[in-house]
C-alpha positions as CSV (number, residue, x, y, z in Angstrom):
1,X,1.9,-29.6,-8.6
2,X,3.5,-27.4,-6.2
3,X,1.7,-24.5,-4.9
4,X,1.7,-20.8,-6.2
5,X,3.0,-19.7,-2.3
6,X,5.8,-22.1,-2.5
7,X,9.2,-21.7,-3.3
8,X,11.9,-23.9,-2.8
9,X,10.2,-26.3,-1.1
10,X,9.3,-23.3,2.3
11,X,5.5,-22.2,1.8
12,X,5.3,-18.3,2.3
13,X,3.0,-17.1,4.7
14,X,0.4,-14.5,2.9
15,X,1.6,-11.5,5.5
16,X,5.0,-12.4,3.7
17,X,3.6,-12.4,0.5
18,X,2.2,-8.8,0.4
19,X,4.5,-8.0,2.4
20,X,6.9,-8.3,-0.6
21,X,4.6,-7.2,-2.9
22,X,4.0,-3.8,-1.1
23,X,7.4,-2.9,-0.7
24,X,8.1,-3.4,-4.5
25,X,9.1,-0.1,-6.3
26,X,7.3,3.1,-6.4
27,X,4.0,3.0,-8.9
28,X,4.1,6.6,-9.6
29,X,6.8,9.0,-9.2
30,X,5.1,12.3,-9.4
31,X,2.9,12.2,-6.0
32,X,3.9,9.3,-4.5
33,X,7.8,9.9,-4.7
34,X,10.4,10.0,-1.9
35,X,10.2,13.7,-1.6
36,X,6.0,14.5,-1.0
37,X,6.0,10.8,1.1
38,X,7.4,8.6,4.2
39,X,7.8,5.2,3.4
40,X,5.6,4.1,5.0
41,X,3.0,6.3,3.7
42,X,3.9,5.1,0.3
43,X,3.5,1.3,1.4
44,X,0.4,2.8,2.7
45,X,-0.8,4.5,-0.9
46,X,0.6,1.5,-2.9
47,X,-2.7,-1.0,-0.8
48,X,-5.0,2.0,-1.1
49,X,-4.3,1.7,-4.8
50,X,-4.7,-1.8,-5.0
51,X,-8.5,-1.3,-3.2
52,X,-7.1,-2.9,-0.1
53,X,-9.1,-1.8,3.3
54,X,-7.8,0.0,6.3
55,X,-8.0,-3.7,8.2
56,X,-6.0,-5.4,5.8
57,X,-3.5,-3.0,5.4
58,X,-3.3,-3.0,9.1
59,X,-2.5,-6.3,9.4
60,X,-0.7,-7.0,6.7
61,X,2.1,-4.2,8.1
62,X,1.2,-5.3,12.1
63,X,0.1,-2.1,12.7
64,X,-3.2,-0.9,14.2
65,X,-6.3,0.4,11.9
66,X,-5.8,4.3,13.6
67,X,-2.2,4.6,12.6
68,X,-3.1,3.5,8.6
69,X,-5.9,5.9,9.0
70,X,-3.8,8.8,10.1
71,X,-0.8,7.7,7.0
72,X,-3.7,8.0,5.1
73,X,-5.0,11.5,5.8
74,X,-1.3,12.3,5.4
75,X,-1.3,10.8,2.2
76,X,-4.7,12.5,0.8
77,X,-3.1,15.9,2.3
78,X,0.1,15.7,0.3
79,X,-1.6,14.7,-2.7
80,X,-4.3,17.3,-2.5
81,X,-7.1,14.8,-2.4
82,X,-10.3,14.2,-0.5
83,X,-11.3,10.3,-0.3
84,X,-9.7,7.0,-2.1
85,X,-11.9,7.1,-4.2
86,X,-10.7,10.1,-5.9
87,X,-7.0,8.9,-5.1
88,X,-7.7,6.1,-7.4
89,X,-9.2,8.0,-10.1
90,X,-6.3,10.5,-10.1
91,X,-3.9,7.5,-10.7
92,X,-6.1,5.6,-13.4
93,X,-6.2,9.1,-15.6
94,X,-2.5,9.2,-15.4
């Protein structure tokens, strides 16, 4: 049986993996469209949504922790929210 990372015959690395995953289209288009975010910030939002931490969205984009923390306060300020938590919640009662 081949495994689920392999395609082809070339395993995928898991940074590739999310990586591609991530970058898929946008979830929501109300706050999280091209106009209120960066694209980055919305690669950003689309990890907080799936309950991904600040580490592993760091490394996943090979950035540091600081810069997804400061995409994130950007985020929660354009979307008029407070924590993650609530970020999530506003998603899950659309």
């Amino acid at each position: 049986m081949v495994p689920k990372n392999e395609i082809n015959g070339m395993a995928k690395s898991k940074k590739t993996e999310i990586a591609e995953f991530i970058t898929g289209p946008p979830i929501n288009k109300q706050p999280l469209s091209k106009e209120n975010l960066t694209k980055k910030e919305r690669i950003i939002a689309r990890c907080l949504l799936l309950g991904k931490c600040r580490s592993e969205i760091a490394k996943a984009l090979s950035v540091s922790e600081n810069t997804v923390k400061t995409h994130t306060k950007n985020i929660f300020k354009k979307t008029n929210v407070k924590n993650q938590k609530i970020f999530m919640i506003m998603f899950i009662a659309e």
